[in-house]
N, CA, C and O atoms as CSV, one atom per row, in Angstrom:
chain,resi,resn,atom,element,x,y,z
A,1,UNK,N,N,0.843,-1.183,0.000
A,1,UNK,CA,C,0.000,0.000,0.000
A,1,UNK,C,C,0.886,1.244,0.000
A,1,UNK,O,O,1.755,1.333,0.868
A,2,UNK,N,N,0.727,2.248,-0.943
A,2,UNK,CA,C,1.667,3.278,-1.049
A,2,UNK,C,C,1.015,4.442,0.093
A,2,UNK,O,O,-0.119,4.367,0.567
A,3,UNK,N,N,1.669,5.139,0.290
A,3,UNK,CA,C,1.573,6.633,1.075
A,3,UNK,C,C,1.187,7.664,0.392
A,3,UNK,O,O,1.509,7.227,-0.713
A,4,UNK,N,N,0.838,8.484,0.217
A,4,UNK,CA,C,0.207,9.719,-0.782
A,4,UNK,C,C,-0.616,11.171,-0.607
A,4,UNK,O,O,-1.812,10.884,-0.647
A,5,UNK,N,N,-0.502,12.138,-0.487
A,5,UNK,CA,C,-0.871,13.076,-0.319
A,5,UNK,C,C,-2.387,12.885,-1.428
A,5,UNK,O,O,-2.428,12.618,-2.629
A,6,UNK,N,N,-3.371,13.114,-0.565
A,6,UNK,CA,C,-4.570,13.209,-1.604
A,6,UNK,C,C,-5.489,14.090,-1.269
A,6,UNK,O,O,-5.655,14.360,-0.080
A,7,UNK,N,N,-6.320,14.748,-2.360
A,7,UNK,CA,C,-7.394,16.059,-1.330
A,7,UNK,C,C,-8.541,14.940,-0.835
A,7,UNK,O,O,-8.839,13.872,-1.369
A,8,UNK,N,N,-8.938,15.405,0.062
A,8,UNK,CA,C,-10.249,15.171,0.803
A,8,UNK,C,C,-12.031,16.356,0.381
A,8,UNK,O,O,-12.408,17.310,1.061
A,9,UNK,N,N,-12.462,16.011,-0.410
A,9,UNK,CA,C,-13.949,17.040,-0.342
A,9,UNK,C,C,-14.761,16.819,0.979
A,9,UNK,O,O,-14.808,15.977,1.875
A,10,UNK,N,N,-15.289,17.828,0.698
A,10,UNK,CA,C,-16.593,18.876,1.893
A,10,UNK,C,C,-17.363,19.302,1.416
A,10,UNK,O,O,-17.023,20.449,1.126
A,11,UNK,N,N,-18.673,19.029,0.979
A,11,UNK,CA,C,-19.089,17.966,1.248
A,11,UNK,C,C,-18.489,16.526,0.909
A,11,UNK,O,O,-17.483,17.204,1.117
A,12,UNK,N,N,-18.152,15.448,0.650
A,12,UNK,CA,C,-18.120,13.907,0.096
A,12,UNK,C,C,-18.737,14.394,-0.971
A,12,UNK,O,O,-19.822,14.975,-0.994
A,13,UNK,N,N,-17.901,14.105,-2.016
A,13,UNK,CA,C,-18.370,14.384,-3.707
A,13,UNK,C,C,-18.338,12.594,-4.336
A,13,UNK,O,O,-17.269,12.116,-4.716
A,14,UNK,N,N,-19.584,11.808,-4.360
A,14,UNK,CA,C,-19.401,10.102,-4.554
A,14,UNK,C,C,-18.997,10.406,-5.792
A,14,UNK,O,O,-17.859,10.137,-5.408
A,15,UNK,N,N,-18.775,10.831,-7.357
A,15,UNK,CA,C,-18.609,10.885,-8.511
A,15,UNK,C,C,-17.568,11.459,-8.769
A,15,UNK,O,O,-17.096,11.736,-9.871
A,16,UNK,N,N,-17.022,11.734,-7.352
A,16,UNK,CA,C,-15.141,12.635,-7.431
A,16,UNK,C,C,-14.459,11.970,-7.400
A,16,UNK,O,O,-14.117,11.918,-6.219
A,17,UNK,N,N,-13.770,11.123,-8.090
A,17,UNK,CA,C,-12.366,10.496,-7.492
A,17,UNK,C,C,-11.573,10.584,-8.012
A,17,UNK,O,O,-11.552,10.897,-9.203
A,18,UNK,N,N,-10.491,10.309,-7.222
A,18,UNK,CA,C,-9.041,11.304,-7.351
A,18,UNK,C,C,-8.398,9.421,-7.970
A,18,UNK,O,O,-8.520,8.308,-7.458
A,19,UNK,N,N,-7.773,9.886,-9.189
A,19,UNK,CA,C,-7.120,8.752,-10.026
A,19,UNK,C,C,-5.818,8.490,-9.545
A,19,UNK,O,O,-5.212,7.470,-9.873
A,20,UNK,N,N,-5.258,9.512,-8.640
A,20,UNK,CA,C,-3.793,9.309,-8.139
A,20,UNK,C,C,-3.817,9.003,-6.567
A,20,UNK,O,O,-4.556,9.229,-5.609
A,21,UNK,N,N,-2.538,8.332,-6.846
A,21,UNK,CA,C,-2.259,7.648,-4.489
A,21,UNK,C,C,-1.644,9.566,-4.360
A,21,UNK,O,O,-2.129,10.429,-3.628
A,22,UNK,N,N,-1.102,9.637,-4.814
A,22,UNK,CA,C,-0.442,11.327,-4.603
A,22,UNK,C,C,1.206,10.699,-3.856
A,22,UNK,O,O,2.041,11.353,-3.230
A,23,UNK,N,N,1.217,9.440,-4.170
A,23,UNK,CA,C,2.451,9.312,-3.779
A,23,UNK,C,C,3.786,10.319,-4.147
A,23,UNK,O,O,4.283,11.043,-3.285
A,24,UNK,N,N,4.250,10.263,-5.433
A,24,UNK,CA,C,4.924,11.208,-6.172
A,24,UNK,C,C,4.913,12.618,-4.907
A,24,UNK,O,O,5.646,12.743,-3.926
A,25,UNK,N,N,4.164,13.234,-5.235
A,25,UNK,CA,C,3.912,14.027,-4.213
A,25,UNK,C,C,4.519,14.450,-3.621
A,25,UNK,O,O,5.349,15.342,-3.797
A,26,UNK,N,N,4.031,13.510,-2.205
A,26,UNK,CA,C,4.843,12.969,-0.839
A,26,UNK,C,C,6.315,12.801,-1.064
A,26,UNK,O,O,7.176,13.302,-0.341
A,27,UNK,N,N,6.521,12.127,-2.023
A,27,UNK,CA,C,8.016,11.844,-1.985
A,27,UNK,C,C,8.732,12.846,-2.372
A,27,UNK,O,O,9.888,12.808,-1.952
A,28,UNK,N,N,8.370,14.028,-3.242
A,28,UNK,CA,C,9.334,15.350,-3.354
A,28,UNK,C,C,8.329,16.391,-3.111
A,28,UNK,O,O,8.059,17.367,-3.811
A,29,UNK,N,N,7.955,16.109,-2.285
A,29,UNK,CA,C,7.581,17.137,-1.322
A,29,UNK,C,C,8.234,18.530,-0.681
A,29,UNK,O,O,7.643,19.566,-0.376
A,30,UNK,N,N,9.337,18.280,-0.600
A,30,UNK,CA,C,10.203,19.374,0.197
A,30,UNK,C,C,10.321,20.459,-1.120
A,30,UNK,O,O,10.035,21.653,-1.213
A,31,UNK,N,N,10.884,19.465,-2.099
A,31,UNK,CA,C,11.140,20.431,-3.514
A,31,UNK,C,C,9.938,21.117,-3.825
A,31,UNK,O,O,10.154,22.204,-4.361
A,32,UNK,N,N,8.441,20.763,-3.622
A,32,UNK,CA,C,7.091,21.515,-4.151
A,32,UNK,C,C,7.162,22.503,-3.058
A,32,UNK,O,O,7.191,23.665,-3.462
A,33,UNK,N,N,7.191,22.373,-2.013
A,33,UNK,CA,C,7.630,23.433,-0.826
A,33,UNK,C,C,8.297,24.418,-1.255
A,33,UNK,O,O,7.791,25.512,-1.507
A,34,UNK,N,N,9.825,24.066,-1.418
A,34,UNK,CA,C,10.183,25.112,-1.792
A,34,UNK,C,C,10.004,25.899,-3.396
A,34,UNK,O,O,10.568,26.975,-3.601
A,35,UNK,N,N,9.364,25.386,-4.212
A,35,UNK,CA,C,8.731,25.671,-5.436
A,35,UNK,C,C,7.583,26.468,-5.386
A,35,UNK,O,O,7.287,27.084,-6.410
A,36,UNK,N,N,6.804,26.586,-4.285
A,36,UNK,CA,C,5.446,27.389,-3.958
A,36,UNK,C,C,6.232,28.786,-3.559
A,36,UNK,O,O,5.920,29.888,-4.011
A,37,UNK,N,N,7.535,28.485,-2.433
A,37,UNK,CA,C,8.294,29.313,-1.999
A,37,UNK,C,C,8.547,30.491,-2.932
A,37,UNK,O,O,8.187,31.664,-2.830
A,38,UNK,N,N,9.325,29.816,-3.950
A,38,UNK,CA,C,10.133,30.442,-4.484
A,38,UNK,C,C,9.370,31.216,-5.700
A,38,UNK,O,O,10.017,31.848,-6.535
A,39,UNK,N,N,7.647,31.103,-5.750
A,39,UNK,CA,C,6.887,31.192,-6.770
A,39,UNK,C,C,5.936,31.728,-5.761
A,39,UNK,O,O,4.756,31.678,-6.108
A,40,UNK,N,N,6.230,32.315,-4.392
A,40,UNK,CA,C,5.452,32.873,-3.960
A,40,UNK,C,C,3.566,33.114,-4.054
A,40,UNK,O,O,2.774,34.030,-4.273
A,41,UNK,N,N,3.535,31.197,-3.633
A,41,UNK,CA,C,2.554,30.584,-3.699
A,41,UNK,C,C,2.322,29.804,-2.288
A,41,UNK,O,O,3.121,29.309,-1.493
A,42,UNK,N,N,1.327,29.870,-2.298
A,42,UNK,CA,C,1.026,28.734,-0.679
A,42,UNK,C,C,1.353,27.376,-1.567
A,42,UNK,O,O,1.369,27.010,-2.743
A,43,UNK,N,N,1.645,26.779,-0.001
A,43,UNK,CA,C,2.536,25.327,0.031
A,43,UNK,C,C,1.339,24.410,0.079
A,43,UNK,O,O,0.236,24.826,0.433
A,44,UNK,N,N,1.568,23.121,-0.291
A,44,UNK,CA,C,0.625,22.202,-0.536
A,44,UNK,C,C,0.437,21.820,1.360
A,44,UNK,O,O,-0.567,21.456,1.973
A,45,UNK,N,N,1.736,22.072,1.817
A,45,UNK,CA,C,1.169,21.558,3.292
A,45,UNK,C,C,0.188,22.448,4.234
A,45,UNK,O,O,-0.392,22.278,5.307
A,46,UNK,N,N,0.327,23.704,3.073
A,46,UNK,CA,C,-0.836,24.849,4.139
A,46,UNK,C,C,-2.570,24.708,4.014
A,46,UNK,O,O,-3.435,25.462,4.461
A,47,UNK,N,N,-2.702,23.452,3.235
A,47,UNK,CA,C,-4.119,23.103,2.949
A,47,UNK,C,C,-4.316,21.877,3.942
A,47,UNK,O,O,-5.360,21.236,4.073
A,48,UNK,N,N,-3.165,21.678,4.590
A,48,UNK,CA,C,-3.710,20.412,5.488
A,48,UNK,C,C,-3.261,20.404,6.735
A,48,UNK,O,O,-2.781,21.435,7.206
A,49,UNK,N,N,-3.343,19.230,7.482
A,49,UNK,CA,C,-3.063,19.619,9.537
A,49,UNK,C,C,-1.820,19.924,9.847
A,49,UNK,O,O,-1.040,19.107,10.335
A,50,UNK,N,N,-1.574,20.962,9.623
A,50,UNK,CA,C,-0.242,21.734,10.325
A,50,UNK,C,C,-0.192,21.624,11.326
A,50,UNK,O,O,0.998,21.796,11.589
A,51,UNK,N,N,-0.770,21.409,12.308
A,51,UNK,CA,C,-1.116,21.728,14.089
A,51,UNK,C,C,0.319,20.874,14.498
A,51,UNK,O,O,0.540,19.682,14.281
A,52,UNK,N,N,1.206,21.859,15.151
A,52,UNK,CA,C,2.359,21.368,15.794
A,52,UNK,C,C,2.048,20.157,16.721
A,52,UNK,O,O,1.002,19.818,17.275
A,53,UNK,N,N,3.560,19.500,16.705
A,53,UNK,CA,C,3.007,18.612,17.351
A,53,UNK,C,C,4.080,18.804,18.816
A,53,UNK,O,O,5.267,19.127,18.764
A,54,UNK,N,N,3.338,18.527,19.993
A,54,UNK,CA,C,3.940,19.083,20.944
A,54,UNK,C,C,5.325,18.581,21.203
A,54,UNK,O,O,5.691,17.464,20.839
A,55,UNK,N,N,6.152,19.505,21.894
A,55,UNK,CA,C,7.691,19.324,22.395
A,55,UNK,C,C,7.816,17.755,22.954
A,55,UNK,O,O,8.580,16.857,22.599
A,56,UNK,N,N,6.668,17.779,24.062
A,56,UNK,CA,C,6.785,16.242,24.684
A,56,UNK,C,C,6.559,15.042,24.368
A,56,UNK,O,O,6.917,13.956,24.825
A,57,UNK,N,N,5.620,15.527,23.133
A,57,UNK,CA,C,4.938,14.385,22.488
A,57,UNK,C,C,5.992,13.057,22.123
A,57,UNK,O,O,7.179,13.310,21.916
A,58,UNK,N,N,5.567,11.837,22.066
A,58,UNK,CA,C,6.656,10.684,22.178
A,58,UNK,C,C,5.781,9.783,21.982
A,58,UNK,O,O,5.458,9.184,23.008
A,59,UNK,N,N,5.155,9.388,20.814
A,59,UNK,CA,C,4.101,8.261,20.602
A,59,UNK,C,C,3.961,7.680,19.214
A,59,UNK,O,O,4.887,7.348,18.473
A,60,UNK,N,N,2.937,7.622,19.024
A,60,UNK,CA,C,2.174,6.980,17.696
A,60,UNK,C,C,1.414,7.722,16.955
A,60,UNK,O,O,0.687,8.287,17.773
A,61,UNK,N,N,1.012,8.214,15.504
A,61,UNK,CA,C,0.363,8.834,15.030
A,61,UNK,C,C,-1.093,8.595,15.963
A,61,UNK,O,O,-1.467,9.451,16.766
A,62,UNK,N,N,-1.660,7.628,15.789
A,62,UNK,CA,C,-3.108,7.246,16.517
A,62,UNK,C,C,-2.799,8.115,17.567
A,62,UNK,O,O,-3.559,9.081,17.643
A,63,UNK,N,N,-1.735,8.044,18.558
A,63,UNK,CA,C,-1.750,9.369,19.776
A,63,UNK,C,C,-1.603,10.221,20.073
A,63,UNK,O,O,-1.791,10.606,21.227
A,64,UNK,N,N,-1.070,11.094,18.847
A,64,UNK,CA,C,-1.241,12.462,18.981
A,64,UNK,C,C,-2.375,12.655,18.353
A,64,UNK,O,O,-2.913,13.695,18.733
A,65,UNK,N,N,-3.168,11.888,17.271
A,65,UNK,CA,C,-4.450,12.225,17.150
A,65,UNK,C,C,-5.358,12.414,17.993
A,65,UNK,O,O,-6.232,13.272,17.870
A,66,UNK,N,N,-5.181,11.156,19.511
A,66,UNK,CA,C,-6.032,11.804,20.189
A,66,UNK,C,C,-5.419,12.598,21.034
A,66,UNK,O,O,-6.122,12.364,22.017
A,67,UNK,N,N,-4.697,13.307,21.375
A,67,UNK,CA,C,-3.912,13.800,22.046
A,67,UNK,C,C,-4.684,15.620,21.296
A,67,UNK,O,O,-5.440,16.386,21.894
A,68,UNK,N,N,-4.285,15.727,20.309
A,68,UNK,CA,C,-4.230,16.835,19.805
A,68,UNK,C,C,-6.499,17.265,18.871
A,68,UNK,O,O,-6.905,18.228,18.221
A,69,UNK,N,N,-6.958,16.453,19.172
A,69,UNK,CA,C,-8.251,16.164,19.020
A,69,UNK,C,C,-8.440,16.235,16.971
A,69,UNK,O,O,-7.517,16.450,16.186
A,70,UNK,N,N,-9.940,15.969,16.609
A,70,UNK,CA,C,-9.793,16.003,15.050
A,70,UNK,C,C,-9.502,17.225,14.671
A,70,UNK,O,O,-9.369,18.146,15.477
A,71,UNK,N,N,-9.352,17.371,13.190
A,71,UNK,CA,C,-8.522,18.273,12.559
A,71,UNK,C,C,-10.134,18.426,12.011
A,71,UNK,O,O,-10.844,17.452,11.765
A,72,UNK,N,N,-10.624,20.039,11.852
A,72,UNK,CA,C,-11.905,20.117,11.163
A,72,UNK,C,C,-11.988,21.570,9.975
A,72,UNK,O,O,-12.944,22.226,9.562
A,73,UNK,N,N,-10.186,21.660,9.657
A,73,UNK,CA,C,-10.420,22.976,8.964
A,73,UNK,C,C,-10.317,22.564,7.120
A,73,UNK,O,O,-9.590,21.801,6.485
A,74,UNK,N,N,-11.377,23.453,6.750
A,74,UNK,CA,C,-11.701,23.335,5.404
A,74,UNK,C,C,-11.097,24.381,4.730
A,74,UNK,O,O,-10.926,25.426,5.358
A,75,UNK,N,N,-10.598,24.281,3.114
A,75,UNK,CA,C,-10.615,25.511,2.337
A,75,UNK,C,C,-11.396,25.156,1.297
A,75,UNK,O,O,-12.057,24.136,1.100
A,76,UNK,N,N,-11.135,26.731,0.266
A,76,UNK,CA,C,-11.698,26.724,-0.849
A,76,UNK,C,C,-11.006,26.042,-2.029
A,76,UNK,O,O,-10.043,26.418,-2.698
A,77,UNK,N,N,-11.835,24.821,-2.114
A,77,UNK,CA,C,-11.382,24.615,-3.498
A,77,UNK,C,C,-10.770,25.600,-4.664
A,77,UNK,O,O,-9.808,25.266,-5.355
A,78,UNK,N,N,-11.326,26.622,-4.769
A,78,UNK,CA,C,-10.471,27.564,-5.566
A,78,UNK,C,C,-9.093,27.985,-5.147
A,78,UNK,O,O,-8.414,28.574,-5.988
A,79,UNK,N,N,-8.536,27.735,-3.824
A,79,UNK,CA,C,-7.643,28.565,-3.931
A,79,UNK,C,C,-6.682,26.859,-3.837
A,79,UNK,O,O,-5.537,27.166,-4.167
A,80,UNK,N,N,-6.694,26.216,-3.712
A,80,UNK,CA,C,-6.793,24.973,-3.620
A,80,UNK,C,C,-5.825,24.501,-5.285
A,80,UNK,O,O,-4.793,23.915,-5.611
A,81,UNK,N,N,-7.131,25.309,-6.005
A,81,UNK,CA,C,-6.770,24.732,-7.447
A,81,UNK,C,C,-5.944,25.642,-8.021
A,81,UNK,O,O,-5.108,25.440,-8.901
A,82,UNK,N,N,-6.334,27.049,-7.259
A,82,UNK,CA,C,-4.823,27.851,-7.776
A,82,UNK,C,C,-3.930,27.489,-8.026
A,82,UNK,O,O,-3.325,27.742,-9.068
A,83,UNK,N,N,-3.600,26.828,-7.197
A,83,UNK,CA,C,-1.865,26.237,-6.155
A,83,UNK,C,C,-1.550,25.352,-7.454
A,83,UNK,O,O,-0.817,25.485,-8.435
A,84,UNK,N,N,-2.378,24.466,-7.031
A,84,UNK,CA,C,-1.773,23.223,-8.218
A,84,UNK,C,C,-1.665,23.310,-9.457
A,84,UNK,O,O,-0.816,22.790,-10.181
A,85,UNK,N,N,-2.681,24.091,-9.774
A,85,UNK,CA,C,-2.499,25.082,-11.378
A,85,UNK,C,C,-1.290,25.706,-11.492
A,85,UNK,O,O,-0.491,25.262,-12.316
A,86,UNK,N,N,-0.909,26.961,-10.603
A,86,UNK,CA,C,0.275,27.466,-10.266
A,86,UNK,C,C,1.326,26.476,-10.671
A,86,UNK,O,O,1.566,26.495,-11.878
A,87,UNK,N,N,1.992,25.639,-9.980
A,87,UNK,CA,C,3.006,24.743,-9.722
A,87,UNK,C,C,2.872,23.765,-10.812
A,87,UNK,O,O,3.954,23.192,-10.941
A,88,UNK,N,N,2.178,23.422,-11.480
A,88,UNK,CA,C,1.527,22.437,-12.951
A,88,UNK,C,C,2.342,23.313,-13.426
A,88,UNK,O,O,3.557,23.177,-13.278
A,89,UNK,N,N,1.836,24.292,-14.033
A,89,UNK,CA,C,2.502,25.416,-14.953
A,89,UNK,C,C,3.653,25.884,-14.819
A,89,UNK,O,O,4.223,26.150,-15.877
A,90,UNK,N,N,4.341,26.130,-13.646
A,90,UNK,CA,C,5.699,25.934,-13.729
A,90,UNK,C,C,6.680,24.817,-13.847
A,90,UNK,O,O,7.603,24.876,-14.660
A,91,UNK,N,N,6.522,23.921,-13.149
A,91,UNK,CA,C,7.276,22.521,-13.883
A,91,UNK,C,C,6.814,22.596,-15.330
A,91,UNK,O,O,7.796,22.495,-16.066
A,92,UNK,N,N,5.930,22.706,-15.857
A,92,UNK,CA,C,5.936,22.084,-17.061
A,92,UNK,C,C,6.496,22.979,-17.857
A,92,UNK,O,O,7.215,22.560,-18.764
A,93,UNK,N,N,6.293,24.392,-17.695
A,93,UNK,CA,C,6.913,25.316,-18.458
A,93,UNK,C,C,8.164,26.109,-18.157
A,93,UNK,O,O,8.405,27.135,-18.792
A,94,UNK,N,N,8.987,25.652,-17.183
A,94,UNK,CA,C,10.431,25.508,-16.702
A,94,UNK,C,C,10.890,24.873,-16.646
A,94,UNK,O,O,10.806,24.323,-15.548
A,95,UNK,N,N,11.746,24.290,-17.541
A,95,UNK,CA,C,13.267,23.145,-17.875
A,95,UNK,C,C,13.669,22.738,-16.265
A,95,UNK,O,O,13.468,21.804,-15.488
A,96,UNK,N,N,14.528,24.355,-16.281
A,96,UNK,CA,C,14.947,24.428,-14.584
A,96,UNK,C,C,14.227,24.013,-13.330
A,96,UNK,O,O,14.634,23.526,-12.276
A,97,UNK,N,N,13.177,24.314,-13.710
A,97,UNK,CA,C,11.917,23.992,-12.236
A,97,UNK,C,C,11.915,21.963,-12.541
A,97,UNK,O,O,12.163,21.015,-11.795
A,98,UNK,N,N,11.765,22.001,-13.069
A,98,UNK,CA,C,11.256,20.704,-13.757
A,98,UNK,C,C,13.053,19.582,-13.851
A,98,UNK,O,O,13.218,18.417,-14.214
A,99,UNK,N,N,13.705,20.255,-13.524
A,99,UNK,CA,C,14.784,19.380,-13.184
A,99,UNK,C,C,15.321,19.415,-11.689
A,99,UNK,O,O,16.246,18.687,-11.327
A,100,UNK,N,N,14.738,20.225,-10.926
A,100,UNK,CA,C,14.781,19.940,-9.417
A,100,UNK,C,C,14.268,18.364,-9.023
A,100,UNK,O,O,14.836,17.602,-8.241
A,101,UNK,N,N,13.035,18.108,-9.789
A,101,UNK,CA,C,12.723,16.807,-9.361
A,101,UNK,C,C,13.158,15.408,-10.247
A,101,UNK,O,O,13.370,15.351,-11.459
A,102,UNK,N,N,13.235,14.086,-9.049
A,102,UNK,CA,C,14.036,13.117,-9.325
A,102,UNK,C,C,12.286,12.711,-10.300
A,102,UNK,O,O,12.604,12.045,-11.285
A,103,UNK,N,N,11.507,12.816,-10.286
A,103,UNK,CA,C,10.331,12.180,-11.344
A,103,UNK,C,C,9.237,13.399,-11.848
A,103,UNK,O,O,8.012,13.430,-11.731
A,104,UNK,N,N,10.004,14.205,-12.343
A,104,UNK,CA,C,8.851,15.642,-13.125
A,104,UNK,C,C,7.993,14.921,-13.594
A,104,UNK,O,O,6.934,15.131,-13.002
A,105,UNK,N,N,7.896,14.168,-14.362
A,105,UNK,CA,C,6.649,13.730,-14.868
A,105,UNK,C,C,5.718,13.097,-13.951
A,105,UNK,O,O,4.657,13.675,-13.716
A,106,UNK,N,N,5.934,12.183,-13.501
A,106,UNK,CA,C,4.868,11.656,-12.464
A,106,UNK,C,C,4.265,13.141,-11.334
A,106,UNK,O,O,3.128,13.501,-11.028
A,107,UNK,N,N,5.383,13.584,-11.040
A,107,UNK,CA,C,4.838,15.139,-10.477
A,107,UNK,C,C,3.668,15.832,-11.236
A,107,UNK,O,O,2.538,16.056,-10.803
A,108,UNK,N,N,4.114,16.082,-12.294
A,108,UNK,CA,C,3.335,16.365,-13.555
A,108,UNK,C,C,1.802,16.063,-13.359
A,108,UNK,O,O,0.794,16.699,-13.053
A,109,UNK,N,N,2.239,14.376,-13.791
A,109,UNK,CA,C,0.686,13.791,-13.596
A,109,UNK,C,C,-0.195,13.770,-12.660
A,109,UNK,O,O,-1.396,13.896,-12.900
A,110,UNK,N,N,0.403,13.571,-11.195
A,110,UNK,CA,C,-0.695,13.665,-10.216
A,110,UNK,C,C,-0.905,15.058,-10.061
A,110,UNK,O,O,-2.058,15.329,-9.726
A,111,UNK,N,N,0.074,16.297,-10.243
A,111,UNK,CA,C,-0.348,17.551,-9.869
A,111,UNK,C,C,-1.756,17.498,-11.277
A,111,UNK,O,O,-2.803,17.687,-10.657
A,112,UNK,N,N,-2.025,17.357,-12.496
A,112,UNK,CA,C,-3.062,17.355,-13.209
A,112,UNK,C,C,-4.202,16.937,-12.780
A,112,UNK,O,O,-5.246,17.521,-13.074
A,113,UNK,N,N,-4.159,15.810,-11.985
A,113,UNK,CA,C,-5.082,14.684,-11.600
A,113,UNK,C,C,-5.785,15.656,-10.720
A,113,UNK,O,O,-6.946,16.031,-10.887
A,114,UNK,N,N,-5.102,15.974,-9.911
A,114,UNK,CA,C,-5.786,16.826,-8.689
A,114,UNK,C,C,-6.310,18.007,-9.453
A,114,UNK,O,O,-7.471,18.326,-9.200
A,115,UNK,N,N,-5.368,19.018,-10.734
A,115,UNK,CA,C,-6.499,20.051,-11.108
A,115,UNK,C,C,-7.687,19.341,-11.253
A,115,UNK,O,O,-8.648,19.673,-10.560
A,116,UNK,N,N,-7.778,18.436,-12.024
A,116,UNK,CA,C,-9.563,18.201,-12.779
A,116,UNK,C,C,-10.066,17.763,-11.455
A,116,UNK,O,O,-11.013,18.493,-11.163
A,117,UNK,N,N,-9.876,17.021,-10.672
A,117,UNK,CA,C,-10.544,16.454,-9.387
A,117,UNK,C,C,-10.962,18.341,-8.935
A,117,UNK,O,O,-12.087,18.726,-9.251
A,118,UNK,N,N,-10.238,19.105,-8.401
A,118,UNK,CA,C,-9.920,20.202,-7.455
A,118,UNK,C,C,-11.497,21.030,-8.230
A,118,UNK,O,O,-12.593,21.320,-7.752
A,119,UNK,N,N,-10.635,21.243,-10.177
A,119,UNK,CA,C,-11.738,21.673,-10.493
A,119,UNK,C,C,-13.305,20.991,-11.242
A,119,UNK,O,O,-13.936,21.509,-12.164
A,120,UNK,N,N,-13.598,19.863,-10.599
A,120,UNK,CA,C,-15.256,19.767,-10.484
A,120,UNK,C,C,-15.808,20.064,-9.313
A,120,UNK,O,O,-16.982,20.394,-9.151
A,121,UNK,N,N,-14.672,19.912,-8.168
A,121,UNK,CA,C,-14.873,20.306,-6.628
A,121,UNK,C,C,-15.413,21.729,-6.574
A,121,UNK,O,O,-16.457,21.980,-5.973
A,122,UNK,N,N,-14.844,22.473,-7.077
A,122,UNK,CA,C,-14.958,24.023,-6.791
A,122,UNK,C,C,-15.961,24.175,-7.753
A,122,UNK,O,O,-16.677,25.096,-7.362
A,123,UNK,N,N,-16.508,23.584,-9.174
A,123,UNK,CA,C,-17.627,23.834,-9.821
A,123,UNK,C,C,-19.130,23.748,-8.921
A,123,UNK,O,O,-20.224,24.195,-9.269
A,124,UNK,N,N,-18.671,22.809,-7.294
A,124,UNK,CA,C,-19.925,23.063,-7.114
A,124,UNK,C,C,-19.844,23.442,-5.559
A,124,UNK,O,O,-20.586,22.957,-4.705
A,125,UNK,N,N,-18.842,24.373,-5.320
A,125,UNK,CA,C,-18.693,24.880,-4.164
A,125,UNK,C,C,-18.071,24.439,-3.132
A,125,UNK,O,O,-18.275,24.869,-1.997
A,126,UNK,N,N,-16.906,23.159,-3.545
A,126,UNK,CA,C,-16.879,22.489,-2.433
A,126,UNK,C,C,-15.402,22.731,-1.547
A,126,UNK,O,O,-14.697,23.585,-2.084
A,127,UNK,N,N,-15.000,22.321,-0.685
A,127,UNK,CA,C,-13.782,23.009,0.221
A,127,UNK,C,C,-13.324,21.595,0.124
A,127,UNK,O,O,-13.958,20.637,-0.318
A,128,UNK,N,N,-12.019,21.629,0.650
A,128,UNK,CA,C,-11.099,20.394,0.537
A,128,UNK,C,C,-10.163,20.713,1.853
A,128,UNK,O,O,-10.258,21.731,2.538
A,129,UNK,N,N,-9.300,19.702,2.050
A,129,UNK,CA,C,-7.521,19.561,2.458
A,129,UNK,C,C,-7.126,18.959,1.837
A,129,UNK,O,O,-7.700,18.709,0.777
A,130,UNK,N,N,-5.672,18.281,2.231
A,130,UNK,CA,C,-4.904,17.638,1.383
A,130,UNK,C,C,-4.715,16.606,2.763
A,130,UNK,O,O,-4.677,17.294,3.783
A,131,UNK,N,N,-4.607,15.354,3.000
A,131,UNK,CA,C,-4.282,14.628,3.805
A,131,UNK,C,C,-3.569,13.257,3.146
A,131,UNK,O,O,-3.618,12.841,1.988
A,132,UNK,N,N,-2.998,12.804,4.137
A,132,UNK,CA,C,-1.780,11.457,3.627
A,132,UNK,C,C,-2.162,10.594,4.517
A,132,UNK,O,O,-2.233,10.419,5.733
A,133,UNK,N,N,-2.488,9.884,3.046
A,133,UNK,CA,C,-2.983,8.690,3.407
A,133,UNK,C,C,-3.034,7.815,2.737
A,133,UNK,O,O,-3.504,6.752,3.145
């Protein structure tokens, strides 16, 4: 079972589904970070549970979940689809951007996957995160 950054809808959209694990993603992650950075764009991790995790903390994901209670914040799909639009368009249309990563293309593809997912989401109002899972 792979690991993957994937959006979540708000409401549950049953006819939405996201064609990618968002693995790719996850795995050059730091580089899309600093690519939002440097393109002075929000980061793919600012759509999902940032909530620090405490100094003392010393456990298991399951325990800081309950530790730190559910995560219940939503955005706008539009700004959502900005991002990934944003960052689509620069890898693909920067050599340079697009050779930071060890798999541009698979980057490529799931960042697409998520526009069309992102935009039928926002065609009907709907808010998202991004969660890994």
């Amino acid at each position: 079972m792979s690991i993957g950054i994937i959006p979540v809808f708000q409401p549950k959209f049953d006819d939405i589904r996201c064609a990618t694990t968002g693995e790719g993603l996850l795995a050059e992650l730091e580089i899309l970070e600093d690519l939002a950075d440097e393109c002075t764009l929000p980061r793919l991790s600012s759509f999902a549970d940032n909530r620090e995790v405490p100094e003392d903390f010393d456990g298991d994901p399951e325990d800081l979940a309950e530790r730190l209670g559910p995560f219940d914040e939503w955005f706008p799909c539009e700004e959502g689809l900005e991002c990934v639009s944003s960052l689509l368009a620069q890898i693909e249309g920067n050599a340079e951007y697009a050779a930071e990563f060890e798999m541009a293309d698979e980057i490529a593809t799931e960042l697409r996957e998520l526009k069309r997912v992102m935009s039928l989401a926002a065609a009907r109002q709907g808010r998202f995160r991004f969660e890994i899972a």
